[in-house]
C-alpha positions as CSV (number, residue, x, y, z in Angstrom):
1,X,27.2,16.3,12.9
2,X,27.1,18.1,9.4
3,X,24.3,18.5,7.6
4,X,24.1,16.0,4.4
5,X,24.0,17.4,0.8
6,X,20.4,15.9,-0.3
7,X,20.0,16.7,-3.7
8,X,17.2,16.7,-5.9
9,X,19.1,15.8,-8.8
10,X,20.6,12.5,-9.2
11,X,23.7,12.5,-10.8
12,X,25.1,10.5,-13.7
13,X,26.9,8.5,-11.7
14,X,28.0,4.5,-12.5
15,X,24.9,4.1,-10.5
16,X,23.0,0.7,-11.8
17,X,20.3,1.2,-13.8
18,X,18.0,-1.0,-11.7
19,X,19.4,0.6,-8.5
20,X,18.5,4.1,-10.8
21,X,15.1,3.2,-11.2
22,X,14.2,2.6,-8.0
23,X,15.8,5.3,-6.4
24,X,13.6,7.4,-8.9
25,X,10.3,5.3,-8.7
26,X,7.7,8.1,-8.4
27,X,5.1,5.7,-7.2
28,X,4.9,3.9,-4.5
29,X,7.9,1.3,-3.5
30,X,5.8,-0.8,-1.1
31,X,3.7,-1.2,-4.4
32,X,6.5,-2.0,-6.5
33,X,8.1,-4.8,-4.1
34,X,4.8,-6.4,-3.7
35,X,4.8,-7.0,-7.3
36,X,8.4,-8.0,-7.2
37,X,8.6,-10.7,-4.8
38,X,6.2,-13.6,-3.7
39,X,6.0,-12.8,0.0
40,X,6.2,-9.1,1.1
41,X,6.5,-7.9,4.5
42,X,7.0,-4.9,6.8
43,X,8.7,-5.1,9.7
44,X,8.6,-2.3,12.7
45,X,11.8,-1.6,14.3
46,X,11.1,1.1,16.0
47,X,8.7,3.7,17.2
48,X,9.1,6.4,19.2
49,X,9.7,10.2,20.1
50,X,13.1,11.5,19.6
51,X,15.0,13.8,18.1
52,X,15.2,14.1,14.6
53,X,18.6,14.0,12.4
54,X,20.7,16.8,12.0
55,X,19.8,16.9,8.1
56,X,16.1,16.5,8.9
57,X,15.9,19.3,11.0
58,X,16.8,21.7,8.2
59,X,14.6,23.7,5.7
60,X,11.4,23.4,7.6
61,X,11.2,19.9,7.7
62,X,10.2,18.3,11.2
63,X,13.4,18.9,13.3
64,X,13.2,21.3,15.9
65,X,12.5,19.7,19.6
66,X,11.1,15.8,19.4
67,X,9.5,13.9,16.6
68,X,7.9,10.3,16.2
69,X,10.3,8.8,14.6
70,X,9.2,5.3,12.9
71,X,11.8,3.0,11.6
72,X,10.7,-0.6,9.5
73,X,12.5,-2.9,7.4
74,X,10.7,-3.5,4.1
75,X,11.7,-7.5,3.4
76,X,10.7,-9.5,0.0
77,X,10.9,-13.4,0.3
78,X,12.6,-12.6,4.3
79,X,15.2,-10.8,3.0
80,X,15.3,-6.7,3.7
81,X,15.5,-4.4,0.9
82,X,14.9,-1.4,1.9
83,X,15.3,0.2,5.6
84,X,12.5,3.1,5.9
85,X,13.0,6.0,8.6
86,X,10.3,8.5,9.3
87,X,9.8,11.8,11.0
88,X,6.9,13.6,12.0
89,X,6.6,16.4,14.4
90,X,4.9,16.5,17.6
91,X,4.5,20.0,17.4
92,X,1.0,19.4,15.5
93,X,-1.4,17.0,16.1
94,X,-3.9,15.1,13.6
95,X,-5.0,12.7,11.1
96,X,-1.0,12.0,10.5
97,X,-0.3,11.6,14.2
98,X,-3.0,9.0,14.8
99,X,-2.4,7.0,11.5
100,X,1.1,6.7,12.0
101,X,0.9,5.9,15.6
102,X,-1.9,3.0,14.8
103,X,0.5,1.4,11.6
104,X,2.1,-1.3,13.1
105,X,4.0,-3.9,10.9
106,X,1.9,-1.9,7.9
107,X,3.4,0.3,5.6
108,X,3.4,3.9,5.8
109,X,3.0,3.5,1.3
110,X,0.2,2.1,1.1
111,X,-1.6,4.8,3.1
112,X,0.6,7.8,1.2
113,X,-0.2,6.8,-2.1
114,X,-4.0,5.7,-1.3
115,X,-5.1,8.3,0.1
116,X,-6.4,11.8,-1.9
117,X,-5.2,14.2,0.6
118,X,-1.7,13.7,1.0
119,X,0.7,15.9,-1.6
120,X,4.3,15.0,-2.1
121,X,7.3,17.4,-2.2
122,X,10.7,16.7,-4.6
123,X,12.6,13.5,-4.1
124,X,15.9,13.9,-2.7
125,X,18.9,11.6,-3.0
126,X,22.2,11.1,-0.8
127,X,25.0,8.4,-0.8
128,X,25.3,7.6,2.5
129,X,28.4,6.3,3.9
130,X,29.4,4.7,7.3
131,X,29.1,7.7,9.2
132,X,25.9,8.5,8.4
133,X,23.2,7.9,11.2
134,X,20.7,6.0,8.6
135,X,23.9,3.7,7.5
136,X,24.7,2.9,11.1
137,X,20.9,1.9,11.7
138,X,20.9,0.2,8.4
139,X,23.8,-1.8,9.1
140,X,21.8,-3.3,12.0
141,X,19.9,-5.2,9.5
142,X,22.8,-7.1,7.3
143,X,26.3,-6.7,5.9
144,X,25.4,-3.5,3.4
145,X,29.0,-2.7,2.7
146,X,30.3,0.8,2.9
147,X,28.1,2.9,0.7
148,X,24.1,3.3,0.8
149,X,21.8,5.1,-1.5
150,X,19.1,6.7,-0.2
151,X,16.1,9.1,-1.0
152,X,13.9,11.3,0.5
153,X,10.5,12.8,0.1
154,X,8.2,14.9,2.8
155,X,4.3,14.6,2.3
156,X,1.8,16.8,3.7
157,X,-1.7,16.3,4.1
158,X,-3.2,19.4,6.1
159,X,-0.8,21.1,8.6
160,X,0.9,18.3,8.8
161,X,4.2,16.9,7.2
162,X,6.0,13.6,7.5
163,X,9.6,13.4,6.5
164,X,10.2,9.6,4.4
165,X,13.7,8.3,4.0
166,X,14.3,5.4,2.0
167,X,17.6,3.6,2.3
168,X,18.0,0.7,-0.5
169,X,20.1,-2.3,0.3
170,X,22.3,-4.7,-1.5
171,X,19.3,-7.2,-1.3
172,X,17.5,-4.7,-3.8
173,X,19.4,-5.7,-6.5
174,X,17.8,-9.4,-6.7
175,X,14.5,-7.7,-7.6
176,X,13.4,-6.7,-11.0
């Protein structure tokens, strides 16, 4: 497969400005749908070692050999909004490996943004179309039509580093 163009720049695009502003929420989105919706959950769908996209495996990020990859659906009032896919090497062990390993049906957020170690690299955005891995996987959730937006950020707390991609879909649009 080719390696996607992330960029770190979000082009001025006909993108929706309430799609825009949560592809370029700097806080936290688990945050942001809690306060959006009346009943918030996450939902695992997968957790595992394997290997890691062909555009995650570039630049340093985790990629080389396996990773834990951890894959929820983020749903407000039963309905998913956003489809979250995660990489972390298992070259390195610590803190990262055990919190993410004990997470469960909680979000990965909530434990990025509360806690003082952690240090976030640039956003990164990609339209994602049908043949994109994440758009396949995303698919599995709903009719999401042919196009995705998506971003990216890796945080690092110690030697570690987790990779977070966030796909938004259609359902997004029904929040404020």
């Amino acid at each position: 497969m080719k390696r996607s163009k992330w960029r770190q720049i979000l082009a001025r695009s006909q993108l929706d400005p309430l799609l825009r502003s949560w592809l370029t929420e700097p806080d936290s989105l688990t945050a942001r749908c809690q306060r959006d919706c009346a009943d918030f959950r996450v939902r695992l769908l997968r957790y595992e070692k394997a290997r890691p996209l062909a555009d995650e495996a570039a630049g340093g990020r985790p990629g080389r050999g396996l990773a834990w990859v951890r894959e929820v659906a983020l749903e407000c009032d039963g309905r998913p909004v956003i489809f979250a896919h995660t990489t972390l090497s298992t070259a390195a062990s610590g803190r990262l490996t055990c919190w993410l390993a004990g997470l469960g049906n909680r979000s990965l957020g909530s434990l990025l943004f509360a806690y003082p170690g952690f240090t976030r690299g640039p956003i990164e955005y990609l339209q994602l179309d049908r043949r994109h891995p994440l758009h396949q996987r995303a698919a599995r959730l709903g009719d999401v039509g042919e196009t995705l937006w998506a971003r990216r950020s890796l945080h690092r707390l110690g030697g570690q580093q987790v990779l977070v991609t966030e796909v938004f879909l259609p359902e997004i649009s029904r929040l404020k």
